[in-house]
MARMARPA-582897 format. One line per 2 residues: number of its first residue (from 1); their letters; for each residue x negated, y, z negated of C-alpha. Coordinates in pm, whole numbers, m for minus. Layout:
REM residues N
NUM) A) X Y Z ~ ... .
END
This chain:
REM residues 424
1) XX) m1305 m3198 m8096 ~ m1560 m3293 m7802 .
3) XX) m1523 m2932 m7699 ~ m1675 m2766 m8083 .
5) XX) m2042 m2861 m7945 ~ m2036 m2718 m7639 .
7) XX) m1866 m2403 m7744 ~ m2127 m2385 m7999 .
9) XX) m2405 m2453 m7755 ~ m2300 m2154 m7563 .
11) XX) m2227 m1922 m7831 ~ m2637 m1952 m7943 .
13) XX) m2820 m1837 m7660 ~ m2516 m1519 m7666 .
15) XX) m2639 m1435 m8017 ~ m3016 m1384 m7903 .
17) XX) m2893 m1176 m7589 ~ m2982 m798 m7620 .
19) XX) m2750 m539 m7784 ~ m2785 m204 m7827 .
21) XX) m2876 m285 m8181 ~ m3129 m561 m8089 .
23) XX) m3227 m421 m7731 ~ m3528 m623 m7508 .
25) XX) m3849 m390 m7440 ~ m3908 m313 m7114 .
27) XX) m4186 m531 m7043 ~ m3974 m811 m7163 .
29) XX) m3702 m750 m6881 ~ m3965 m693 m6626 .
31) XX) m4121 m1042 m6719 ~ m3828 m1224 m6660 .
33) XX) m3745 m1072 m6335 ~ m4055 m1139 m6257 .
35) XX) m4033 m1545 m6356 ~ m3763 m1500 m6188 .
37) XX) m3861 m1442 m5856 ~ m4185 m1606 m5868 .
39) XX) m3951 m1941 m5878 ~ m3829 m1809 m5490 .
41) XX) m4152 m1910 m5371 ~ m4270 m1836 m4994 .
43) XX) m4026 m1788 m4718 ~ m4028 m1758 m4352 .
45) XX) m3859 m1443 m4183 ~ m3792 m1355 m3869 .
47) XX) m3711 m992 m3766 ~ m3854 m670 m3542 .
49) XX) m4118 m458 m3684 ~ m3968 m85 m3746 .
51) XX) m4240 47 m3916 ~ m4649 m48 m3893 .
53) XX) m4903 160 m4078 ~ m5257 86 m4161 .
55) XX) m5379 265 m4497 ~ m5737 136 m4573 .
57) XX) m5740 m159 m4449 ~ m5371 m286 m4580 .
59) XX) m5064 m248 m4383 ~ m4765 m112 m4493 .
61) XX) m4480 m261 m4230 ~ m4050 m253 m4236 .
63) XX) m3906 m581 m4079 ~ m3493 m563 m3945 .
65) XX) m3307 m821 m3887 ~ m3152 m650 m3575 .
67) XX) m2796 m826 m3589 ~ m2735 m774 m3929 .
69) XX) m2852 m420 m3957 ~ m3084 m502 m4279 .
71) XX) m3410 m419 m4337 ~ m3694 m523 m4601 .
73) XX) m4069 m372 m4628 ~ m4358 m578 m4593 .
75) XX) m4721 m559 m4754 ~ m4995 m700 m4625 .
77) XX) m5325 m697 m4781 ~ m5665 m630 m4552 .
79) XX) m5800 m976 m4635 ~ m5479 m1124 m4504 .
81) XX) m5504 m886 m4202 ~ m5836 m996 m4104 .
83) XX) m5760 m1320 m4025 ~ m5475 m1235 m3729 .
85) XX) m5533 m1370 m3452 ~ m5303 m1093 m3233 .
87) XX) m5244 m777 m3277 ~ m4930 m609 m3368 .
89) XX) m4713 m304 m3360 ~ m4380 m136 m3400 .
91) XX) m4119 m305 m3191 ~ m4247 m676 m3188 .
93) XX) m4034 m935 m3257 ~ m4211 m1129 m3505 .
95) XX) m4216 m1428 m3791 ~ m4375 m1377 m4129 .
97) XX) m4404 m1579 m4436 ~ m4367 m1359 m4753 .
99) XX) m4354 m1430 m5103 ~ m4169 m1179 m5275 .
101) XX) m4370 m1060 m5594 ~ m4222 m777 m5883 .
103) XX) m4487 m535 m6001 ~ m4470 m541 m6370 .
105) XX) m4640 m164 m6420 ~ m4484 13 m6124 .
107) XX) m4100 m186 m6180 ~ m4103 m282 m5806 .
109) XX) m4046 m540 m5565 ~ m4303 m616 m5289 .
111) XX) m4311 m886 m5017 ~ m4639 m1015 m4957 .
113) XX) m4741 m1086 m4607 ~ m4934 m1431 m4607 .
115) XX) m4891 m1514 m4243 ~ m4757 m1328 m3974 .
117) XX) m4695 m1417 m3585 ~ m4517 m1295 m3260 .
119) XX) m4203 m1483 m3174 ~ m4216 m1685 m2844 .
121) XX) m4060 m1493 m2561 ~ m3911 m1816 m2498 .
123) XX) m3720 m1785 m2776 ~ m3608 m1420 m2704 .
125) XX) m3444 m1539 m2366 ~ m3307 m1789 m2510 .
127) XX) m3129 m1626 m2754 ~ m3079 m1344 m2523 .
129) XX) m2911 m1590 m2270 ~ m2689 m1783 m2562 .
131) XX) m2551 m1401 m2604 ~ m2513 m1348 m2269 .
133) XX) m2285 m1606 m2197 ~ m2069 m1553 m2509 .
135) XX) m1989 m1230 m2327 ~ m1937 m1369 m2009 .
137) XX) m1712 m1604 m2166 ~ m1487 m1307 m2357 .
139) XX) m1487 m1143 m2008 ~ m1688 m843 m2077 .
141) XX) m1892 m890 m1743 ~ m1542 m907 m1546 .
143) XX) m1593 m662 m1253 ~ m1170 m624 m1253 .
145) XX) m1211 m456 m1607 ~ m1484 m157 m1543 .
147) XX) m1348 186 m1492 ~ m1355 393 m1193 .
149) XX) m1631 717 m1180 ~ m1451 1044 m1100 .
151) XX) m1537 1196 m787 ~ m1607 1540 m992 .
153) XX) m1654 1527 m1345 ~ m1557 1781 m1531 .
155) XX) m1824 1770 m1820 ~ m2109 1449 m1826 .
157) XX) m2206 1323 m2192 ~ m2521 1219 m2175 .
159) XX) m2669 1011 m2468 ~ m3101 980 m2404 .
161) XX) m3402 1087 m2649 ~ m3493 1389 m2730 .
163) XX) m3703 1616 m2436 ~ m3762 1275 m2260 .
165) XX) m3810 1228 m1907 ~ m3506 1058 m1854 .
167) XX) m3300 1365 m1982 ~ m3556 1613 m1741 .
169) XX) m3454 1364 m1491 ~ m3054 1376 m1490 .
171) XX) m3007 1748 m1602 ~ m3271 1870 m1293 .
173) XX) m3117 1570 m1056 ~ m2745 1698 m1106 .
175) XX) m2755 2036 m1110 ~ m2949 2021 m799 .
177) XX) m2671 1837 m616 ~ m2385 2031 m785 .
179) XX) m2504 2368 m1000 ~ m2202 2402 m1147 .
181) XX) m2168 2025 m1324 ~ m2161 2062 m1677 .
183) XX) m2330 1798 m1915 ~ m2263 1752 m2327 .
185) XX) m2592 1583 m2452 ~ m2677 1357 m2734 .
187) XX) m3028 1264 m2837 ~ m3074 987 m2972 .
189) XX) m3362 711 m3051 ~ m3415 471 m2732 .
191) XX) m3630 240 m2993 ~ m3681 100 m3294 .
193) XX) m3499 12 m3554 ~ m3239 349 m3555 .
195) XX) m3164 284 m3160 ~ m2881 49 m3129 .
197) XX) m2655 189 m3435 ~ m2748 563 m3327 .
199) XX) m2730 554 m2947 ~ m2341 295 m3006 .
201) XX) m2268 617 m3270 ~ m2341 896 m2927 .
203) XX) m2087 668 m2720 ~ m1851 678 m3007 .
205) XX) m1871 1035 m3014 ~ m1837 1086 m2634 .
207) XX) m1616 904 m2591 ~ m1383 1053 m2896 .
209) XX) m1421 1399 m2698 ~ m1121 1467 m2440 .
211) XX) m1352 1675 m2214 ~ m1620 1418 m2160 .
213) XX) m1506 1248 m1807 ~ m1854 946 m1775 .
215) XX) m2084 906 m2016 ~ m2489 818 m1903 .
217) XX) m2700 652 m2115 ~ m3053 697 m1984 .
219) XX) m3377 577 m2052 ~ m3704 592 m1864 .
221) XX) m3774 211 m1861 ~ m4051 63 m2130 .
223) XX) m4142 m264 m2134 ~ m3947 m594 m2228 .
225) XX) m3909 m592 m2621 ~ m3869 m201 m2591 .
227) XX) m3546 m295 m2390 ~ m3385 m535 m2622 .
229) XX) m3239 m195 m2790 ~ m3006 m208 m2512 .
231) XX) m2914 m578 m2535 ~ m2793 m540 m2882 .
233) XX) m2440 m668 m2966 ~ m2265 m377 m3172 .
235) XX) m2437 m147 m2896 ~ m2292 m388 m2598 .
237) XX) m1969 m387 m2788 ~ m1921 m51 m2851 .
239) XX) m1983 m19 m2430 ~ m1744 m231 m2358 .
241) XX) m1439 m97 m2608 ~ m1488 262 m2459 .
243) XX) m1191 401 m2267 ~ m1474 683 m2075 .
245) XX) m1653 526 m1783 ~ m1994 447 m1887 .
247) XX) m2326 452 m1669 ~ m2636 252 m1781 .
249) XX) m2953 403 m1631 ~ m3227 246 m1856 .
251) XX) m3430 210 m1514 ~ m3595 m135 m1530 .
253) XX) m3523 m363 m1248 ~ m3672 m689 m1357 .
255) XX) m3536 m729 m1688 ~ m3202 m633 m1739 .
257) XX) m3072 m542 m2085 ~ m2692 m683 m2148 .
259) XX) m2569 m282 m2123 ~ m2606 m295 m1730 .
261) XX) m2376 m594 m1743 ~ m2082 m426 m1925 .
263) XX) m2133 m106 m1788 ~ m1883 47 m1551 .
265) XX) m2188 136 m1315 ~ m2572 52 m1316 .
267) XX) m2798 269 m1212 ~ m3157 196 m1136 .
269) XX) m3329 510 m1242 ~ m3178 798 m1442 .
271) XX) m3240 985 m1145 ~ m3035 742 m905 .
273) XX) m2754 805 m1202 ~ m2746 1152 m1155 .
275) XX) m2693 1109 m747 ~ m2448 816 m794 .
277) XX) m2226 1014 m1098 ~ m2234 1395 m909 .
279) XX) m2151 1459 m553 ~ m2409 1669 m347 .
281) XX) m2223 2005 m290 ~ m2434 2022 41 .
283) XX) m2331 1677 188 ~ m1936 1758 44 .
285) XX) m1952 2129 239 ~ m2069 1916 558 .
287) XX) m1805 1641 524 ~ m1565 1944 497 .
289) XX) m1660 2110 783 ~ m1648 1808 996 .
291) XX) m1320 1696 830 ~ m1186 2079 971 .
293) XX) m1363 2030 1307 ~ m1149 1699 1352 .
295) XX) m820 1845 1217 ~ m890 2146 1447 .
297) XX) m933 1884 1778 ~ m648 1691 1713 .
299) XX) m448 1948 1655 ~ m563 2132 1972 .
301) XX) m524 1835 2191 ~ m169 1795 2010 .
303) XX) m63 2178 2159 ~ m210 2090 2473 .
305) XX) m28 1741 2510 ~ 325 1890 2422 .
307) XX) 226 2263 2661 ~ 203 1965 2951 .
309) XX) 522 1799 2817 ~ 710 2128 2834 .
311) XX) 552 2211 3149 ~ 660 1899 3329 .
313) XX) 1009 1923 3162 ~ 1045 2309 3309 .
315) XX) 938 2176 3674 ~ 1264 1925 3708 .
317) XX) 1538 2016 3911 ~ 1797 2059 3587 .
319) XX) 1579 2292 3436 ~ 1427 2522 3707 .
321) XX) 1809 2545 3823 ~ 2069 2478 3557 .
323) XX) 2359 2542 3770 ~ 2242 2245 3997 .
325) XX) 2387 1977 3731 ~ 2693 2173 3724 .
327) XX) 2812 2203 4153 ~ 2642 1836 4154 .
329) XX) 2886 1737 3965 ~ 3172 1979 4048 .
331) XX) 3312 1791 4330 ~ 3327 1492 4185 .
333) XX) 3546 1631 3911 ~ 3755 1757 4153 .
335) XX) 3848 1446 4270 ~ 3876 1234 3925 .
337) XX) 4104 1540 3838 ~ 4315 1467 4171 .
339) XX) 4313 1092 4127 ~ 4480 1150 3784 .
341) XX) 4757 1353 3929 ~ 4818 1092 4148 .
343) XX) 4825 832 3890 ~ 5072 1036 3663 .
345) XX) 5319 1133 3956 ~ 5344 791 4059 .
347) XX) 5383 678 3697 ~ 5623 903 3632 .
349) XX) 5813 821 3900 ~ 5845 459 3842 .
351) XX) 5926 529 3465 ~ 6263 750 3572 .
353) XX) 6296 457 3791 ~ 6335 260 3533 .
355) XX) 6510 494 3310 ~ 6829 531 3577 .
357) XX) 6811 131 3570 ~ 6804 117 3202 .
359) XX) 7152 349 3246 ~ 7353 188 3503 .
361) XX) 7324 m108 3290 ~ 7407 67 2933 .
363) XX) 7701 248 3157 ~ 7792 m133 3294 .
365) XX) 7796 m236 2948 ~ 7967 70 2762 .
367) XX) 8356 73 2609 ~ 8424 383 2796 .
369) XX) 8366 199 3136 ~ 8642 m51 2975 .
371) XX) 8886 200 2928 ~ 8795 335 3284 .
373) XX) 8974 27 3425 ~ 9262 86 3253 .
375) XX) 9252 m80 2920 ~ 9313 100 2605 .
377) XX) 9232 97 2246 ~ 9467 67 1964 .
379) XX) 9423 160 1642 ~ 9488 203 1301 .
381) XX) 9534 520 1022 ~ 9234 384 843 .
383) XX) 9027 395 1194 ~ 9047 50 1214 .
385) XX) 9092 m135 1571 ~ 9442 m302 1624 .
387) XX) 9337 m701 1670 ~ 9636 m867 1550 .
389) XX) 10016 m850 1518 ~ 10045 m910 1200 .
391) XX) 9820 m570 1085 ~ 10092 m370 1249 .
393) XX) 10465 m418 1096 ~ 10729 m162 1275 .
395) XX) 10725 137 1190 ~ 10359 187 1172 .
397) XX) 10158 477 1334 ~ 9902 391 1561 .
399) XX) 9675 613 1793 ~ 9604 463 2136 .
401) XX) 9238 552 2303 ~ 9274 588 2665 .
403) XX) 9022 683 2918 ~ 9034 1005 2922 .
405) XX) 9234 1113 2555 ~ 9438 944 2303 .
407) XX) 9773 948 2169 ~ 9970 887 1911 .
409) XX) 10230 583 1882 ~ 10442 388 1671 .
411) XX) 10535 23 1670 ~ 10871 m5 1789 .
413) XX) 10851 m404 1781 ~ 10654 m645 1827 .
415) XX) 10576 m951 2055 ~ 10392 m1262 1986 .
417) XX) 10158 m1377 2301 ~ 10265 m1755 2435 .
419) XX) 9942 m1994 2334 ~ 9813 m2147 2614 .
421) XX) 9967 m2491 2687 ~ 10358 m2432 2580 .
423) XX) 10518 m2640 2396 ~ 10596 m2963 2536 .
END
């Protein structure tokens, strides 16, 4: 129930909203918009001046916000013009209070200039030096993560303005040291508010292209706020995430935009870029020539060292008479041949020495020497020797092994042997 009011509430101010049967008049829209922003009041801005042109009296100016990439016009009428105190132009960095105001007859939005000043350059550094270290911090000044130059590049990319010095500069510079270098250029704005977006969109394209070996970025110095182009964050970025080598020759030594930091090389002059990215053919030729006049000595004196090696080798005694080593050396092989025929006779001789030993005593010791002295062996059919009475009944055969035959026998009887002792 506490809800009916408030539904009601709403539902009256949607029943006097336009329709396309009940639609508002044009002026009626344009008033509102314009109560609207009137209600915004007066605001301070801060931003770098793209655009400055004075049309009797009034100026008609563009203001960036150069980290953001956006981008307002300004209007300033001549009364409020007369009472700067500086003057101004395209480039500065400036603060201006506006108050934004709708033009009921024309349907557009203006922003009003009331006051206008240059930002401290103490505040540039400042915020120059807070981005500076950010970058330092995410390592993008590291010197272990720029990119070697090639000794001879293929093709340069070159990003600089349009039929500016700086372009005269490298082209004449590095064909003059090598005539056959070949370059891929990009023009691009070096200031305002274009620069940063269109010279980071040249590196993107450079570096996209497989043929493109370093990629310059040249410009012939300017002044401090002129510079800040090249200490722009997407621009610095897009330097740093390039897989090409990049060379930064804005040529200003005292102030140093954050590109010379993350660049792979700095160069002080587009000029001293050309020298430092192309070889002079002249100075190469030279260090060729001397690099073949070196290999040439040391290889002569190498020839000569080994002719004196083979020289002195040829002058011994083995060499200027081969036959020397051999009747050096002949008569003592006679007598190591000599010695060894000694050393086998007399060996041999003691080893049949030993070998008639060895037989006297196998003789000594054989059955046949036994039988020799007159004993005999008996023995049985089987082959077996006769030992004992009792494996010969009468009646069997035996053969009796004499010394010098056998012969046959057959047990006739039989006698036993007395034991030793008797019987008592």
């Amino acid at each position: 129930m506490t809800d009916a009011p408030a539904a009601a509430n709403d539902a009256a101010p949607a029943s006097s909203a336009p329709s396309a049967e009940s639609p508002w008049p044009v002026s009626v829209l344009s008033s509102k918009i314009k109560d609207y922003i009137a209600r915004l009041g007066a605001v301070w801005v801060e931003g770098e001046l793209t655009q400055w042109n004075v049309r009797g009296g009034a100026v008609y100016a563009k203001l960036k916000d150069l980290e953001q990439d956006a981008t307002v016009s300004l209007q300033m009428w001549a009364s409020t013009r007369a009472k700067l105190d500086a003057d101004f132009k395209q480039g500065d960095r400036v603060v201006a209070l506006v108050k934004p105001d709708w033009w009921l007859r024309g349907g557009t939005l203006t922003m009003n200039v009331l006051q206008l000043k240059h930002v401290g350059l103490g505040d540039l550094l400042e915020r120059l030096e807070r981005l500076r270290r950010q970058l330092i911090d995410e390592g993008l000044f590291d010197a272990t993560r720029k990119k070697r130059l090639p000794f001879l590049p293929n093709c340069i990319g070159l990003v600089t303005g349009k039929d500016s010095d700086a372009e005269k500069d490298v082209l004449r510079n590095a064909q003059l040291r090598w005539p056959s270098v070949s370059f891929r250029v990009k023009h691009s704005a070096v200031q305002g508010e274009r620069a940063a977006s269109e010279v980071a969109a040249r590196i993107r394209e450079l570096d996209a292209d497989p043929e493109v070996d370093v990629i310059i970025v040249a410009r012939g110095g300017g002044d401090f706020q002129n510079l800040l182009v090249f200490s722009d964050e997407a621009l610095v970025r897009t330097a740093a995430a390039a897989q090409t080598p990049i060379v930064s020759a804005i040529g200003h030594e005292n102030d140093r935009p954050l590109l010379d930091e993350v660049a792979d090389l700095r160069a002080s002059t587009p000029t001293d870029a050309a020298k430092r990215v192309v070889p002079d053919v002249g100075e190469e030729l030279a260090r060729v020539q001397q690099a073949r006049g070196r290999i040439q000595l040391r290889v002569s004196g190498f020839i000569g060292h080994e002719i004196d090696r083979l020289g002195q080798l040829r002058s011994r005694p083995v060499m200027s008479d081969p036959t020397w080593l051999i009747d050096s050396r002949a008569e003592e092989l006679v007598r190591w041949v000599a010695r060894g025929s000694e050393l086998m006779d007399h060996r041999l001789e003691r080893a049949n020495a030993r070998i008639g030993e060895l037989t006297g005593h196998l003789r000594a010791l054989s059955p046949k020497r036994t039988l020799e002295r007159g004993y005999a062996i008996a023995q049985l059919p089987d082959g077996r020797a006769l030992r004992s009475i009792e494996d010969a009944p009468l009646g069997s055969a035996l053969r009796v092994t004499v010394a010098d035959g056998a012969v046959a026998a057959t047990v006739d009887g039989v006698e036993a042997a007395e034991r030793a002792g008797g019987r008592g």
